[in-house]
ZAMARGU-4260 file (C-alpha; in steps of 0.2 Angstrom, whole numbers, plus 5000, padded with zeros to 4 digits):
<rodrens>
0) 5340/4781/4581 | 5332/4797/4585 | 5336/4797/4601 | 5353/4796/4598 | 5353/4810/4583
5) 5342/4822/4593 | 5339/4822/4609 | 5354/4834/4620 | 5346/4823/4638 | 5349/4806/4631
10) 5367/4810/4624 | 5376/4817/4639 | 5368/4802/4649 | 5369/4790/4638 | 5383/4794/4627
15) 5391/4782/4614 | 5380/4769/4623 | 5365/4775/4613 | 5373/4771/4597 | 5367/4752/4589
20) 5356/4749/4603 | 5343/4734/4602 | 5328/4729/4611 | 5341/4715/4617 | 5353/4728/4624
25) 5339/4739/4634 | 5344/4733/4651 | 5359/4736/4651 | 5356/4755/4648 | 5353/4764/4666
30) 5335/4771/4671 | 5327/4787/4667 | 5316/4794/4682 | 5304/4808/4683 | 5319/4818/4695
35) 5328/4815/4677 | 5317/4823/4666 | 5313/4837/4676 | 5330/4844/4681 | 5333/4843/4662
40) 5320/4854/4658 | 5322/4867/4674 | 5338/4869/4667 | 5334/4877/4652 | 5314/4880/4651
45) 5302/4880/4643 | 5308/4862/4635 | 5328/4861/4642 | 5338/4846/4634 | 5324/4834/4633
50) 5315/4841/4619 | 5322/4832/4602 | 5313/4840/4588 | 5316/4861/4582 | 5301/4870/4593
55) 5292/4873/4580 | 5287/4855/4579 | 5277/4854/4594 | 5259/4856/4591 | 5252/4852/4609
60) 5257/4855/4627 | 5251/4848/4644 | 5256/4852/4660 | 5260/4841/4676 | 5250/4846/4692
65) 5267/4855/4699 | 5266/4843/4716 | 5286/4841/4717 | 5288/4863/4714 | 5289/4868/4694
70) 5274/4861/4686 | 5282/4852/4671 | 5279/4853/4652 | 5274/4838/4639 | 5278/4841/4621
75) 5270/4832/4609 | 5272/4833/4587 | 5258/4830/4576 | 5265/4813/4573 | 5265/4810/4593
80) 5248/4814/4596 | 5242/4800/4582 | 5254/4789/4592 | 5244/4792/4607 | 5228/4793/4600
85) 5231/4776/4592 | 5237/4769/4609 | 5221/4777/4618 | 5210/4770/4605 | 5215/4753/4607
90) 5213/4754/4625 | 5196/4763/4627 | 5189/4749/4612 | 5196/4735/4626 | 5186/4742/4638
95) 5169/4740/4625 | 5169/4757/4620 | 5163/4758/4605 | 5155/4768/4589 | 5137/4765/4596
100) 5141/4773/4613 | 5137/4788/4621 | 5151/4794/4634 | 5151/4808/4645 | 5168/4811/4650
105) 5173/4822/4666 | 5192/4822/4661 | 5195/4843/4656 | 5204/4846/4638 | 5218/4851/4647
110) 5230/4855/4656 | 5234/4837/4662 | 5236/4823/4649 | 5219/4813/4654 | 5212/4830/4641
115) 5217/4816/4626 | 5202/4806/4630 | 5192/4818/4620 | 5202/4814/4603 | 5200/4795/4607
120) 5184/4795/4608 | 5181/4807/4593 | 5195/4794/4583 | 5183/4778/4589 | 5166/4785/4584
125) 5157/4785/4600 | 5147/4800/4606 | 5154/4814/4616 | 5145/4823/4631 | 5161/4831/4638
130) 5161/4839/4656 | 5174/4843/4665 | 5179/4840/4683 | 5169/4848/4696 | 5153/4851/4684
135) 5142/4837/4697 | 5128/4847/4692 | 5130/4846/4671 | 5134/4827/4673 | 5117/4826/4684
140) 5109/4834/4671 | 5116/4823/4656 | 5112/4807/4664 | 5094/4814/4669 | 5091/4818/4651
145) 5095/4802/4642 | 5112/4809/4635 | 5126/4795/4636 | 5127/4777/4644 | 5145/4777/4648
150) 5156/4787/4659 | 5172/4790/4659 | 5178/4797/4675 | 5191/4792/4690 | 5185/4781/4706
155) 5184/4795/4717 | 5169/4805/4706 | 5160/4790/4705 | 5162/4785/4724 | 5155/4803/4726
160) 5141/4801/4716 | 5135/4784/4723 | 5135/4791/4739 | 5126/4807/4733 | 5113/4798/4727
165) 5110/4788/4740 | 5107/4800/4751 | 5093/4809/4740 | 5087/4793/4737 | 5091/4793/4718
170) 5090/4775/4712 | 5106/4778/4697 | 5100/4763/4688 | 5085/4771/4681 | 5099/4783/4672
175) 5103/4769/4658 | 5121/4770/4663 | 5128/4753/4656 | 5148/4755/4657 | 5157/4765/4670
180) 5178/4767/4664 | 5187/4773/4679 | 5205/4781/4678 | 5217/4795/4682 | 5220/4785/4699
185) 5220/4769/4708 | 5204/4761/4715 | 5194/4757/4702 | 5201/4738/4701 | 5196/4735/4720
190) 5185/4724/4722 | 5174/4730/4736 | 5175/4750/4727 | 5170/4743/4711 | 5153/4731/4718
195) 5147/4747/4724 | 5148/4755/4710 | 5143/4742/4701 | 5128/4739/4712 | 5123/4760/4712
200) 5123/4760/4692 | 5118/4741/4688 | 5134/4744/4675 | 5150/4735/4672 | 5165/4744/4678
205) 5183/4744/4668 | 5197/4752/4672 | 5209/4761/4660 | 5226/4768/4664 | 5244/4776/4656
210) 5256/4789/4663 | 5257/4808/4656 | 5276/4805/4651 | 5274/4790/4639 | 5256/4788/4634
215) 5239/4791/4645 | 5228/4777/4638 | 5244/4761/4637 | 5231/4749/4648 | 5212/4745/4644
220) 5204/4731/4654 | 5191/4723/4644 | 5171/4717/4649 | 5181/4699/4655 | 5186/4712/4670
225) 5204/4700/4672 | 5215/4715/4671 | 5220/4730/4660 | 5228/4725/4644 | 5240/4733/4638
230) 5240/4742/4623 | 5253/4749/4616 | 5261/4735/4607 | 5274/4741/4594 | 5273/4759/4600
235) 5281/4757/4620 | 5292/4744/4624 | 5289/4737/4644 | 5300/4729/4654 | 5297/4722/4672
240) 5307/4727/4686 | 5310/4721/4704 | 5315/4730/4719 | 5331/4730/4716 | 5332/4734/4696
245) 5333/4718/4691 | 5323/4710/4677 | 5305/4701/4680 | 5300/4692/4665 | 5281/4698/4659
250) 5271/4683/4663 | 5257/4679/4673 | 5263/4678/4693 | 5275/4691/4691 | 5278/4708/4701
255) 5288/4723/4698 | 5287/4741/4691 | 5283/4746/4677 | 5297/4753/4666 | 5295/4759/4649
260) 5305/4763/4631 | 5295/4776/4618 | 5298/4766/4600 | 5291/4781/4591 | 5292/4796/4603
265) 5298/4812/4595 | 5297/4827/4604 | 5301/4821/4622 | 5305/4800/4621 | 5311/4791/4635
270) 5323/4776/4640 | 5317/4763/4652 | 5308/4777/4659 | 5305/4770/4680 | 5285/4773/4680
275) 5283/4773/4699 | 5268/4759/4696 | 5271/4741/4707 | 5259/4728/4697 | 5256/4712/4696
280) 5255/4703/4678 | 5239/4693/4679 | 5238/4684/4665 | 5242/4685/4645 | 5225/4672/4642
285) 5209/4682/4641 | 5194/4676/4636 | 5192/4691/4625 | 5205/4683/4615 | 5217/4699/4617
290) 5236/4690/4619 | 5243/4705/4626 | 5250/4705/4647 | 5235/4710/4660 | 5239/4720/4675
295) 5233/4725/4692 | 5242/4741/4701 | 5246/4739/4717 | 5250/4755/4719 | 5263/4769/4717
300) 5281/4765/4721 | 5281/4784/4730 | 5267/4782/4739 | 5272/4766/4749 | 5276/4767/4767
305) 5285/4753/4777 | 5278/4744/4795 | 5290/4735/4805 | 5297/4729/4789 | 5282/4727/4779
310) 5277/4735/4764 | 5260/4743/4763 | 5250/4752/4747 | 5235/4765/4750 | 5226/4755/4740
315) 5226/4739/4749 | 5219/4750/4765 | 5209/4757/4752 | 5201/4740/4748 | 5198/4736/4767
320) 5188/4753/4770 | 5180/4749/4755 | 5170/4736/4764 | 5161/4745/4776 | 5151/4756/4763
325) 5140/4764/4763 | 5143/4768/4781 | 5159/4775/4775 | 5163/4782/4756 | 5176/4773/4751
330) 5190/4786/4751 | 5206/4784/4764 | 5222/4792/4765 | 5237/4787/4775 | 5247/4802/4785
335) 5263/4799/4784 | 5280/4805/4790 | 5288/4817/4776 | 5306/4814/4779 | 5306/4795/4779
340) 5293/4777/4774 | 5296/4770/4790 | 5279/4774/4798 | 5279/4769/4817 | 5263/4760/4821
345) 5248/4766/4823 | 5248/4775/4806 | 5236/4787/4805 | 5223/4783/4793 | 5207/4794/4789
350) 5193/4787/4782 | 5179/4798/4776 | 5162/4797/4780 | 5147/4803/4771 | 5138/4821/4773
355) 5127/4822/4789 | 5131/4802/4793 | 5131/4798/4811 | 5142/4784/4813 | 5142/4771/4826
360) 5153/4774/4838 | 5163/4757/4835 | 5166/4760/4816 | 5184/4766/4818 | 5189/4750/4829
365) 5178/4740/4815 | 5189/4744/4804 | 5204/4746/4812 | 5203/4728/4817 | 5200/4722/4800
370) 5215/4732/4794 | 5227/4724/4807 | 5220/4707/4802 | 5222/4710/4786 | 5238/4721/4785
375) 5248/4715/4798 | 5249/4732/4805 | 5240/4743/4819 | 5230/4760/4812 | 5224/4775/4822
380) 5206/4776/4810 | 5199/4792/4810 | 5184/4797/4802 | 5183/4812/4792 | 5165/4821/4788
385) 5164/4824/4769 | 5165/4842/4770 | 5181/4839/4778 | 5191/4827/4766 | 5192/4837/4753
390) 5184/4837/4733 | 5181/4822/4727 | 5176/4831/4709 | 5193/4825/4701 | 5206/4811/4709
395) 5212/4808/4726 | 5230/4809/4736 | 5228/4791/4746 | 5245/4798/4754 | 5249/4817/4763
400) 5266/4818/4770 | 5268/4828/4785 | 5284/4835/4795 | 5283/4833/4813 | 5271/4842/4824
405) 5261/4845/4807
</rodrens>
């Protein structure tokens, strides 16, 4: 077992328990969290003790964004990045991507790990106009010109986009943009986010999704839009989790997070590596034919926030806002108390509104009310100009945490 044989990380936490283990004996081996992996490499950068293969084996490198201090490092052999590229390629081809397409992509070559895209699309044949993030002008011009008919980009560019359009009076339709994959954050699977962009375009939105640490691309969700399939089969072993790290069984119903095993991993492979992601297994019966478990995130485990008891995900206020476009955009984010995620009601929520709107004065308690009725919990809505909120050119924090008096 390479694991066992090379990685320094996995041997002091593991120890002898590493040695025989089976698929059958997984959950009984402790969790591996992103705290984990990181305090082993800030010990002894650049790699520390997770690395398992000599240096001189890692061929590419990508970078975390640094949120929690010490951006940290991503390792990968030439065998890793096949790996990888296979598990993007059956994904991206669930979504419909195909050799016949033309995709622009807004996902940069690097440093995050989203940069792989490009070699997926290269590995499935299809056309490649990349651009990357905050280039609104060049991806105007692309569509303008004819270039591509698909675009691969997160929720938050294309929220932007609709709304940019609409307020030049730009009718995106006559663009020919057929296939919109959204990524690199939640939203994309709302339904009321993804109607308007639907609607704006006159395309079919899928979503695609993975996690920096195992494999970027693991779920596709194909034109039948019931879910993103997963699609590292063979390569990443899942598992379902519940609160309390007990074991959900993948069906259709179930709820958990998402934990994950590399099979093949070299330079940096993980055990039942805690992915922060709460889903819900939607079904393993597509119409597409495809076998494999479907899922629909809830959200990130670390950016929940608890009211009077009850659990609440950005994206399920995300997907109330979403209902009053186009009077607001679509992006929200919750302010929330840094030190605890007991939030006493009413949680602030700021919505943003787009550039030179003049809202009525009743949206806030509009939607306020609706997320009450909804939610089960009171929010203090307050609207944020577009200029204000922030760039919408790469992804969105649904979450900022902020110490008292901040």
């Amino acid at each position: 077992m390479h694991v066992a044989q090379r990685s320094e990380f996995y041997r002091s936490k593991l120890g002898s328990d590493l040695e025989g283990t089976s698929l059958d004996d997984l959950a009984q081996l402790p969790f591996t969290t992103k705290k984990d992996l990181h305090n082993a490499q800030q010990a002894g950068p650049p790699f520390g003790t997770h690395l398992a293969v000599d240096p001189a084996a890692v061929k590419r490198i990508y970078q975390t964004s640094g949120s929690s201090g010490r951006p940290s490092l991503i390792a990968l052999t030439a065998a890793d990045i096949q790996t990888w590229r296979s598990i993007g390629s059956r994904s991206y081809f669930a979504t419909g991507l195909h050799p016949h397409n033309s995709v622009l992509t807004t996902f940069g070559a690097g440093p995050f790990v989203a940069g792989h895209t490009h070699g997926v699309i290269e590995a499935l044949g299809a056309g490649s106009v990349p651009v990357g993030p905050g280039d609104t002008d060049r991806v105007i011009a692309a569509f303008e010109a004819g270039l591509v008919d698909t675009m691969l980009t997160t929720p938050s560019f294309a929220l932007y986009l609709v709304d940019r359009f609409t307020r030049a009076g730009v009718d995106a339709r006559t663009f020919g943009i057929i296939h919109l994959i959204l990524g690199g954050e939640p939203g994309g699977g709302l339904p009321p986010i993804r109607a308007t962009i639907e609607a704006a375009f006159g395309a079919t939105v899928t979503e695609a999704m993975g996690l920096g640490d195992v494999s970027p691309s693991m779920f596709g969700e194909c034109p039948s839009q019931q879910g993103l399939h997963f699609g590292a089969g063979g390569l990443v072993w899942p598992e379902l989790i519940d609160a309390d790290g007990g074991q959900v069984p993948l069906e259709a119903g179930a709820e958990g997070e998402l934990v994950y095993t590399h099979l093949q991993r070299e330079a940096m492979p993980v055990v039942r590596f805690r992915s922060g992601d709460h889903v819900a297994i939607l079904t393993t019966d597509c119409p597409c034919g495809r076998t494999s478990f479907t899922i629909r995130v809830a959200g990130r485990v670390d950016d929940m926030f608890i009211v009077r008891g009850v659990n609440v995900y950005p994206s399920a206020v995300q997907a109330v806002a979403g209902e009053f476009v186009p009077a607001v955009t679509g992006r929200i984010r919750a302010i929330v108390p840094e030190s605890t995620v007991s939030v006493t009601p009413p949680v602030p929520i700021e919505v943003e509104i787009p550039e030179g709107a003049k809202p009525s004065p009743d949206l806030p308690g509009l939607i306020a009310d609706a997320i009450r009725s909804r939610l089960k919990f009171r929010a203090d809505v307050r609207l944020v100009p577009q200029a204000d909120f922030g760039s919408a050119e790469y992804k969105t924090s649904p979450v900022v945490r902020r110490g008292a008096g901040s």
